[in-house]
C-alpha positions as CSV (number, residue, x, y, z in Angstrom):
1,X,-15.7,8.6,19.3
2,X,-17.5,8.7,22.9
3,X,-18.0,12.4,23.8
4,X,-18.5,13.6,27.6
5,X,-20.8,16.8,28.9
6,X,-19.8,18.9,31.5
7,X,-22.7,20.4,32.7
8,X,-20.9,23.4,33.7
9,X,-18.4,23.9,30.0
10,X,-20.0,26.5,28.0
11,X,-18.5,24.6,24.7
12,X,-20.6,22.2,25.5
13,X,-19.1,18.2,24.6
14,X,-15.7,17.5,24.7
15,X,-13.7,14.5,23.7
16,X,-12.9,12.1,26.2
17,X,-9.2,12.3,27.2
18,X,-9.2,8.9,28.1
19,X,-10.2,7.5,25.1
20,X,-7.0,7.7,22.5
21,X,-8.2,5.2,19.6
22,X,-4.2,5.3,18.3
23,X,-2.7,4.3,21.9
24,X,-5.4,1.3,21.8
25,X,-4.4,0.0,18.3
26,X,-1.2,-0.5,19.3
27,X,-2.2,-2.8,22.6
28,X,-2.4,-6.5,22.1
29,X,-5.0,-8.0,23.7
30,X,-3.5,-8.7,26.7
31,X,-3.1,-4.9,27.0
32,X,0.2,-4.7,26.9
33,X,1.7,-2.1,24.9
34,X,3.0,-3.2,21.5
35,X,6.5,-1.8,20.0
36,X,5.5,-1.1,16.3
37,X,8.7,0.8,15.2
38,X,10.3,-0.4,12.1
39,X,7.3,-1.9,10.9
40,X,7.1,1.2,8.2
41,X,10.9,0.2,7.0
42,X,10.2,-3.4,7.2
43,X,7.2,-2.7,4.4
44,X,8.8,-0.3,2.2
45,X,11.5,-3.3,2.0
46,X,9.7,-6.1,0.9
47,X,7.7,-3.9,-1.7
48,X,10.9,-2.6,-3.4
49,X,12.7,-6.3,-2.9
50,X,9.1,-7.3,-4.9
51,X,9.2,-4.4,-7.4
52,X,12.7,-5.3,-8.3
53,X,11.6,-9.0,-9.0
54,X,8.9,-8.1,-11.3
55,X,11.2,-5.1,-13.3
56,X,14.3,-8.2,-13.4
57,X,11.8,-10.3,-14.8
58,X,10.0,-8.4,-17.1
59,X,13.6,-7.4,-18.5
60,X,14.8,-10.8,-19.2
61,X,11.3,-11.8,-21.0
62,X,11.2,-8.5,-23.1
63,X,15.0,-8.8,-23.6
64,X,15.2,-12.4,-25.3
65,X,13.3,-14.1,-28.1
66,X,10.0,-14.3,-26.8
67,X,10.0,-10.7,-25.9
68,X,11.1,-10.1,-29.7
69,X,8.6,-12.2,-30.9
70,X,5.7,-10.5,-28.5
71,X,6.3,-6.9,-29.4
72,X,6.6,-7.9,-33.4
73,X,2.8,-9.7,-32.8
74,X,1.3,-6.7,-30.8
75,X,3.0,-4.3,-33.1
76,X,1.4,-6.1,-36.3
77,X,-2.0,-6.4,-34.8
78,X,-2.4,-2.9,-34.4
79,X,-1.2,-2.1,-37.6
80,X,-3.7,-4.5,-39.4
81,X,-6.3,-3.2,-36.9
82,X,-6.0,0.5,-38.0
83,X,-5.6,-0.6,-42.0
84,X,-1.8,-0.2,-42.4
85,X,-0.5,-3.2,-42.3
């Protein structure tokens, strides 16, 4: 961040009130301001619409034969790799 000196501030430098890095994200180049509300709700949306998806998918494969058949496999390996099986 730029920093200013006032000869006469005891503190010595100071941040430049002018400079708000925030308020300039949100500009588009033009520099006109940008509304960004809803942009947070409009995330958290499409991440749970994707998150159901993937559990809606994962419970129909695990759920049918091939599931079945994929857990009895993985379940067998590790047996025969620890000796038991």
């Amino acid at each position: 961040m730029d920093r200013t000196t006032d000869p006469s501030d005891p503190t010595g430098p100071t941040l430049d009130p002018t400079l708000d890095p925030i308020r300039d994200l949100a500009r588009d180049p033009g520099g006109r301001a940008r509304d960004e509300q809803g942009i947070t709700t409009a995330e958290y949306a499409v991440g749970t619409a994707a998150g159901a998806g993937l559990a809606g998918l994962l419970y129909a494969l695990l759920t049918g034969g091939f599931g079945d058949r994929l857990l009895r496999t993985l379940f067998d390996h590790v047996l025969g790799l620890l000796g038991i099986g």
